[in-house]
C-alpha positions, 0 to 999 in steps of 0.5 A: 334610689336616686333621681335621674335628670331627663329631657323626656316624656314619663321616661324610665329612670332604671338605674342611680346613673343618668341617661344622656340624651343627645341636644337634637333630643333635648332641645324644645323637650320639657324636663323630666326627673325620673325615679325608678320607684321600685324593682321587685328583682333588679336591674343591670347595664350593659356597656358599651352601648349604655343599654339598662334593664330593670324587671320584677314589678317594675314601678318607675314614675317622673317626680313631681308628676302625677304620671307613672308607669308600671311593667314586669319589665323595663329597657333603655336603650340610649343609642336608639333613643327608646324604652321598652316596657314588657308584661303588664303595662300600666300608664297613668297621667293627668290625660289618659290611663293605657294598658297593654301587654308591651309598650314602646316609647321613642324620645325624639318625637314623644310617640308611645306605641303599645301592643296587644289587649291595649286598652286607653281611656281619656279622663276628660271625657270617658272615650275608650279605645280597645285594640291589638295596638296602638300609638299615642303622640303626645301634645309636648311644645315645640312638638305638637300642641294635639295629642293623637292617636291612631289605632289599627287591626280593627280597634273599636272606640267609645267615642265621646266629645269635650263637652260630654260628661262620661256617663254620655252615651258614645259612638262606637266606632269600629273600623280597620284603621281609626285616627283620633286628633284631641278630644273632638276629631276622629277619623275611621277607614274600612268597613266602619260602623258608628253605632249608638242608640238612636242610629246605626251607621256604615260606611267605607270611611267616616269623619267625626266633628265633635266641636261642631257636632258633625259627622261625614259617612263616606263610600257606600255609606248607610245610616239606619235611625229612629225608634227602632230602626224598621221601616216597615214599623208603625207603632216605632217607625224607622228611616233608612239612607244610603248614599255615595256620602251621608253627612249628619249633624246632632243637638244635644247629643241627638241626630237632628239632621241627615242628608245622603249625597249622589245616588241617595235612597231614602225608605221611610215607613210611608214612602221611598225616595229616589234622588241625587240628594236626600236630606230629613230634619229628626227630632225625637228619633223620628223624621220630621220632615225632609227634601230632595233634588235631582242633579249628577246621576239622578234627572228627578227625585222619585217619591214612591208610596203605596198609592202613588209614584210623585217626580219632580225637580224637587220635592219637600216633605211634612211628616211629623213624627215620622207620620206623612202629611202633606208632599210637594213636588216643585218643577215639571211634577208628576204623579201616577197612580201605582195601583193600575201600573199594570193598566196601558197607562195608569192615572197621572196628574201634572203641573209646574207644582204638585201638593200631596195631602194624606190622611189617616184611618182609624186605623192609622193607615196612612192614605192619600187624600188631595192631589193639586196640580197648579200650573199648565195642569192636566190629568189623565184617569178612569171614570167607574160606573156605579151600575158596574161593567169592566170597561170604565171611562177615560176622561183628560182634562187640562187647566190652570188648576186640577184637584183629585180627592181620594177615600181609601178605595181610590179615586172620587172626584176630580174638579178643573178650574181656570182655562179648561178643556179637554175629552171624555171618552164613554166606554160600552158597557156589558150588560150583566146576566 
């Protein structure tokens, strides 16, 4: 079979005539010589319209190229500016590798669509999309200089950037609409999922920046991450967020920062936190450490452990591997004990900041060990007898500084420095029987 000069894409040589295109189509296109390589039945043209078809195992290619296609059977028709391939298609470049069941392919703007069981995989980096369809522009000068992609129907997409080798573990990415732009840029809408070990992700939309290892959760968004994902673990504790927006970023393949934005809720194995912004610092899958503030619809952030309820302006977190060391709250800080919440009022310490020490059982039961207020300090708590009784004493203390140190039965000593005052009220004690 001869060759057959084109200015096109990969395009179809079907027949020992050429195929001319229009000089809007031509012109800015590079040059193809295509060659049908074998037809196991056939082909024939239709005039007047110049329309060629070819089928039986079709094998056609452009030579000098490392690109081929393959389909039980091919199309051109000129007067469209399109090839159609039917049954079995297979293409194969230096970029990419897709089959489909059909596939369409338009001259003037260098766009393949493919339809059904399709299946692309890049060759730079192994990212795979599978779907019912697919289009596919190609990076052609004069055109566009970035291929894309854009996949509906629910496509799922093993998401890997330039820099991954194609043994890296992906994102997968499944959502009703997803758009890839080059090797580093993916963009997904309606009910999406980002899945990989180290996290699960959902959201109404979601971005990913690959070259600046980013990603952007958007509407109803949530992200489940660290050891195994349970925020009720201690031997592989987990942390869950949810926000309006979550964003993210990774080091080395590896989630190393997390931040929920407006309305945000942070639940980690220790403590809730309620804020307008939540962000944690991750190393090895666990929450190192984090922050939050208040702004938009959240006054305070609110920290909630099994003990205590801490507000304040903003408060900062230590929790090595995922263990809660030490909170502080910084600005109009408050804590409040939540084991007497039922009470009238239950203990409380405030001041301008707040540091919450906690430490461990043998056990590994995490505890509340120091409370310090600093700053127009004072404390409202209960002073239990150790004769007994049920009416304890209220005591109300201010001063420049108040340290409360707990055990894990509660409460055990409370020490006021700098300008103090305040009132000690003794309650009647029942004698016993």
């Amino acid at each position: 079979m001869g060759r057959i000069r084109l200015y096109a894409f990969t395009v179809l040589a079907v027949a020992a005539t050429g195929f001319p295109l229009s000089p809007a189509v031509a012109q800015g296109s590079t040059p193809c010589e295509a060659e049908l390589h074998y037809a196991e039945q056939g082909f024939r043209t239709v005039t007047p319209r110049l329309r060629q078809h070819a089928w039986g195992n079709v094998q056609f290619g452009c030579a000098g190229q490392q690109t081929t296609m393959q389909s039980d059977s091919i199309a051109w028709y000129q007067d469209l500016g399109r090839f159609d391939m039917v049954g079995s298609v297979q293409f194969r470049d230096t970029t990419v590798m897709l089959d489909a069941d059909s596939a369409r392919y338009f001259l003037e703007d260098e766009r393949l669509e493919a339809y059904g069981n399709v299946r692309l995989v890049n060759l730079s980096n192994g990212t795979v999309l599978t779907g019912p369809n697919l289009t596919y522009w190609r990076a052609v000068p004069a055109l566009r200089d970035t291929t894309e992609l854009l996949a509906t129907r629910r496509p799922t997409v093993e998401y890997r950037g330039t820099g991954d080798s194609t043994d890296a573990e992906p994102y997968v990415i499944l959502g009703d609409v997803v758009r890839l732009k080059g090797a580093d840029a993916a963009w997904a809408s309606g009910d999406v999922t980002i899945d990989r070990s180290d996290f699960h992700a959902a959201a109404d939309s979601a971005a990913l920046q690959l070259a600046s290892n980013a990603g952007l959760l958007i509407g109803h968004a949530t992200v489940d991450g660290g050891g195994s994902g349970d925020t009720s673990s201690t031997d592989s504790p987990g942390y869950h967020l949810v926000g309006r927006e979550i964003a993210f970023t990774s080091v080395d393949n590896q989630i190393n920062w997390v931040q929920a934005r407006d309305s945000a809720q942070a639940q980690s194995t220790y403590f809730t936190i309620t804020a307008d912004t939540v962000e944690f610092d991750i190393a090895n899958d666990q929450v190192q450490g984090g922050s939050a503030w208040g702004g938009g619809t959240t006054s305070q952030p609110v920290a909630v452990s099994s003990t205590n309820r801490i507000t304040a302006d903003s408060l900062a977190i230590d929790s090595p591997n995922q263990k809660l060391k030490e909170l502080r709250g910084y600005g109009s800080a408050r804590a409040i004990s939540v084991r007497d919440s039922l009470d009238e009022e239950p203990d409380w310490i405030v001041g301008d900041t707040l540091t919450a020490k906690f430490n461990e059982t043998e056990f590994e039961q995490r505890y509340l060990d120091t409370l310090v207020a600093v700053g127009r300090a004072a404390a409202f708590y209960r002073v239990y007898s150790l004769a007994g009784g049920d009416a304890p004493d209220i005591n109300y203390s201010r001063g420049d500084q108040i340290t409360a140190i707990f055990t894990v039965l509660g409460l055990r000593t409370v020490h006021v420095r700098g300008a103090t005052d305040g009132v000690h009220l003794e309650r009647r004690r029942r004698n016993r029987p």
